[in-house]
C-alpha positions in Angstrom: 0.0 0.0 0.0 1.0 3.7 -0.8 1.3 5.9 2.1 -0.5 9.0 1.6 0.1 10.8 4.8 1.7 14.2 4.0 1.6 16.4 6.7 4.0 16.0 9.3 4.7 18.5 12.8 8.2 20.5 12.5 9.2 19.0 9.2 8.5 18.8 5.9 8.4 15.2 3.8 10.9 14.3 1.5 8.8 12.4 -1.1 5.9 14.7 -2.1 5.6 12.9 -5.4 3.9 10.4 -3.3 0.8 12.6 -4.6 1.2 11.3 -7.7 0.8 7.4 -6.9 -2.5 5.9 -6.7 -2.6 2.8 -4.4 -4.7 1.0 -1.9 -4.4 -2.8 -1.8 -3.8 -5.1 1.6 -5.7 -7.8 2.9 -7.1 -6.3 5.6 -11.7 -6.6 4.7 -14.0 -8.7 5.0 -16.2 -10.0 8.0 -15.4 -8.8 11.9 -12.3 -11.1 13.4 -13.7 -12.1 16.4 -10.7 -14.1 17.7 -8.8 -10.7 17.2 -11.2 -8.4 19.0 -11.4 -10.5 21.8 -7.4 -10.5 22.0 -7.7 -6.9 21.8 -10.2 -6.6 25.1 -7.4 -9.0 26.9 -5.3 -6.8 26.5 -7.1 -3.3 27.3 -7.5 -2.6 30.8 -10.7 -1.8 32.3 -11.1 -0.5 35.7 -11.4 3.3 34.9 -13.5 3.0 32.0 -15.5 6.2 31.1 -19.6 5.5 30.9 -19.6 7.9 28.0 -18.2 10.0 25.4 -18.6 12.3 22.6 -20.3 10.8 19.8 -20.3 12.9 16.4 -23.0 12.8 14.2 -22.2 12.5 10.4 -22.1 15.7 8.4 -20.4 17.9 10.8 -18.4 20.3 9.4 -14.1 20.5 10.7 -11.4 22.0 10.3 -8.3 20.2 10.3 -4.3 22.2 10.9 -1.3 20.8 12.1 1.1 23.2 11.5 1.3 27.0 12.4 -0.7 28.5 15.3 -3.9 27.6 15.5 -6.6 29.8 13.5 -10.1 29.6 16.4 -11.5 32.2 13.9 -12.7 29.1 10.8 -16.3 28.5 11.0 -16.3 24.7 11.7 -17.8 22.4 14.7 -14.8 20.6 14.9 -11.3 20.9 15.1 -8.4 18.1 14.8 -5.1 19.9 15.8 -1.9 18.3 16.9 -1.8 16.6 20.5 1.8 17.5 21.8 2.0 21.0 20.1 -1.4 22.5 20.7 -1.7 24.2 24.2 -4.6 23.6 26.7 -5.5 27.2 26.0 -6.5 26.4 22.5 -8.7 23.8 23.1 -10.4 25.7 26.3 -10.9 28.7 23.6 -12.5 26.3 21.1 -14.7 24.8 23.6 -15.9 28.6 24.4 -16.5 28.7 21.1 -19.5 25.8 21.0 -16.2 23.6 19.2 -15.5 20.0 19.6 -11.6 19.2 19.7 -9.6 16.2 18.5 -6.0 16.1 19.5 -3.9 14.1 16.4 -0.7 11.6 17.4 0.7 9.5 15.9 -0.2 5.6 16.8 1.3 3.0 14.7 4.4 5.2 14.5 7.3 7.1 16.7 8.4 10.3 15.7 11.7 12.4 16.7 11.7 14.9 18.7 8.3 14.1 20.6 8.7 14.7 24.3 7.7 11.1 25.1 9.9 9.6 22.2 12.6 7.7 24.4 9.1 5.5 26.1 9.9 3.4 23.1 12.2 0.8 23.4 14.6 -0.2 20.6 12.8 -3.0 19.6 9.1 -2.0 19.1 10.7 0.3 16.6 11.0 -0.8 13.1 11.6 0.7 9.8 11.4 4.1 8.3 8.2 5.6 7.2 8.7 6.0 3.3 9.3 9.8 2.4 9.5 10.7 6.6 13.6 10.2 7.7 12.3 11.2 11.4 9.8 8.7 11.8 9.1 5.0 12.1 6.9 2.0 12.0 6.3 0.5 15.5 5.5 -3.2 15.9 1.9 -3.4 16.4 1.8 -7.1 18.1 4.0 -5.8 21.4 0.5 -4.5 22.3 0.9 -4.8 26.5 4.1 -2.3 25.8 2.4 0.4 23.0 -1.0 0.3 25.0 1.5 1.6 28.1 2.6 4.5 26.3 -1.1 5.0 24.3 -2.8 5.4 27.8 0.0 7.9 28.4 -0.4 9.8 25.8 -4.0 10.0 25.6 -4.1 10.9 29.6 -1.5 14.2 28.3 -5.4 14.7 25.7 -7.5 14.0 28.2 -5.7 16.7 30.7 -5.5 19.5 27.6 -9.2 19.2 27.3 -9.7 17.4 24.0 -13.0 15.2 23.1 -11.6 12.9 20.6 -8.4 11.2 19.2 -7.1 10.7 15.7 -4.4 8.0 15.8 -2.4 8.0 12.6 -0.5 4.9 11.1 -3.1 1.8 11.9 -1.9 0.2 8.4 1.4 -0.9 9.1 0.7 -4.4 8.0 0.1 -3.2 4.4 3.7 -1.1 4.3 7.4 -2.3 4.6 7.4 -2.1 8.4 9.6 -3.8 8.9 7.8 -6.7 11.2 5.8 -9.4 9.5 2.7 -7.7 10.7 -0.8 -9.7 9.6 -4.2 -8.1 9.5 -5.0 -10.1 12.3 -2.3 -8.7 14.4 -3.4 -4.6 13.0 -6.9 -5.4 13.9 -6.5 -6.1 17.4 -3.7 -3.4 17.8 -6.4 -1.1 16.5 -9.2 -1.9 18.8 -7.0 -1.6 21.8 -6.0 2.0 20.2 -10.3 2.2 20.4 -10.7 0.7 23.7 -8.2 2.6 25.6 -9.5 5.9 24.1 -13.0 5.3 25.6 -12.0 3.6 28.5 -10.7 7.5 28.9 -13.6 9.2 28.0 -12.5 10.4 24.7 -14.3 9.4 21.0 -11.6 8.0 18.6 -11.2 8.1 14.7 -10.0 5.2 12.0 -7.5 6.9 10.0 -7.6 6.0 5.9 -7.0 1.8 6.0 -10.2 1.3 4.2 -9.8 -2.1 4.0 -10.6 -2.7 7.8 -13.4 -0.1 7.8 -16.0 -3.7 7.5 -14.2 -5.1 10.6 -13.6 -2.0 12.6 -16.5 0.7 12.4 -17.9 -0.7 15.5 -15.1 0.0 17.7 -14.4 3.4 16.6 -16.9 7.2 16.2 -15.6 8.6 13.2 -13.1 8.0 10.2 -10.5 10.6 8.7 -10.0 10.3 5.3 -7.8 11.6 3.1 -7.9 11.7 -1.0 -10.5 9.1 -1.2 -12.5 11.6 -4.1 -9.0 11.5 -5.9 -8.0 7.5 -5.8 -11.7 6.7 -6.3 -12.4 5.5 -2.7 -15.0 7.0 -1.2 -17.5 4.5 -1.6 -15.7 2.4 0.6 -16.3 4.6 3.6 -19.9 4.6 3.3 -20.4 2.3 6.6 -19.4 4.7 8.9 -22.4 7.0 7.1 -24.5 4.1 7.5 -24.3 4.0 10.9 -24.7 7.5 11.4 -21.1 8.9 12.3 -18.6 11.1 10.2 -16.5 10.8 7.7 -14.1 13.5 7.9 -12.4 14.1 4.5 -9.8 15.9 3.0 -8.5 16.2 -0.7 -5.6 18.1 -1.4 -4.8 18.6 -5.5 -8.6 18.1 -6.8 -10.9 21.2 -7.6 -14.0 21.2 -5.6 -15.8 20.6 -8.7 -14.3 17.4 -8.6 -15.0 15.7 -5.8 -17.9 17.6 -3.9 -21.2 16.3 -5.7 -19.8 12.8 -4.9 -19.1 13.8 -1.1 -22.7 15.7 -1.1 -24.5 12.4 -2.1 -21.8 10.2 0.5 -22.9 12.8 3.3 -19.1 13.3 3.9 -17.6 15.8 5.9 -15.1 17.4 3.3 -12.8 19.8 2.7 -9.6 21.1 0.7 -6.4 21.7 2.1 -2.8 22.1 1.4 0.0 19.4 2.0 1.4 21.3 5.3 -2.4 21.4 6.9 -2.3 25.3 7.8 -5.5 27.3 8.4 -5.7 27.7 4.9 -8.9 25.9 3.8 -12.2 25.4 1.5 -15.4 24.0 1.9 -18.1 22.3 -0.8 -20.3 25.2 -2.0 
């Protein structure tokens, strides 16, 4: 599978000309694993678990910047802004503002330069992230060692204020990770990411890896999405409308012409942005 994933916090990526390869592929659809989810709630603790969170409804509009300060001025319900780099005073000013907040980090990968970075030990860390030198793939089955740091992390969102999480990088058995990773393996590494989230109280997102949106869009509120209007994927996201929560999408070379009659009659939540995710952005007509 291509990675698509161009926006990045403090750098910028090496291989842009990824926008120019189409790709999907993996193995990863089909009927819910039950053998897998129930290794997943083995695995996630439960003692604390929250009795409720937020739970979006599908057509909100969002905003969605990761990289310059933070612009509370866009007209949108919802914001998705970077975990580590966005201050608690942001997200309290959004949440004056009638604005729902979702912190983005990084899940399936470890970036430089994060405070938290040296939590990881050597060998839950595998290879590169093609077209990102700073960052790279995790080992998804050490699941009792990344849930450790998940909880962490999301208890650093949970104290900032945020609603919701958007964990990045849940496809690392369909790219060169590094670790013979199987669906099997991602899916219960991504229902923990789920579980954990709500045992906190927050709502969490499925990030692209359409090819586990069959098996998955119980466990999780929302998708992200991006350039599904430009590889011809949108269709695929359709049971997350079906069961009444967002899509959240983003298309970054098409016109609006092109993709926002499909995304009108998919009920998507989409939008146009640049590859470095500023404020800068445009809505369907």
């Amino acid at each position: 599978m291509v990675q698509r994933r161009y926006r990045r916090y403090g750098y910028v990526p090496v291989v842009l000309a990824l926008a120019a390869l189409a790709g999907c592929g993996g193995s990863g659809g089909g009927a819910r694993d039950t053998a897998a989810h129930a290794t997943a709630s083995a695995h996630a603790t439960t003692p604390t678990r929250a009795t409720s969170w937020w739970r979006p409804k599908s057509g909100v509009s969002w905003q969605w910047q990761l990289s310059g300060k933070i612009d509370t001025s866009v007209k949108a319900s919802v914001y998705d802004v970077d975990m580590f780099e966005t201050p608690k005073a942001t997200v309290t000013a959004l949440h004056r503002q009638g604005r729902k907040v979702i912190c983005y980090v990084s899940a399936g990968s470890v970036e430089e330069g994060r405070p938290d970075y040296a939590s990881f030990p050597k060998s839950v860390i595998g290879k590169k992230l093609d077209g990102w030198p700073k960052e790279r793939w995790l080992d998804v089955r050490k699941i009792d060692v990344l849930q450790k740091i998940w909880a962490n992390r999301l208890d650093r969102c949970k104290a900032k204020g945020f609603d919701g999480v958007e964990p990045d990088n849940v496809d690392a058995y369909q790219n060169d990770s590094g670790f013979p990773l199987t669906a099997k393996q991602q899916l219960a590494f991504d229902r923990m990411l789920a579980s954990v989230a709500h045992q906190k109280g927050l709502a969490v997102g499925l990030k692209n890896d359409l090819d586990q949106i069959p098996s998955l869009v119980k466990d999780f509120d929302f998708a992200v999405n991006e350039q599904c209007a430009e590889y011809k994927e949108c269709a695929t996201l359709k049971p997350f409308i079906n069961a009444g929560k967002p899509v959240f999408h983003a298309e970054y070379n098409l016109p609006l012409s092109k993709f926002c009659p499909e995304s009108k009659r998919l009920r998507l939540s989409s939008i146009k942005k640049t590859l470095d995710l500023t404020a800068k952005r445009q809505t369907c007509p």
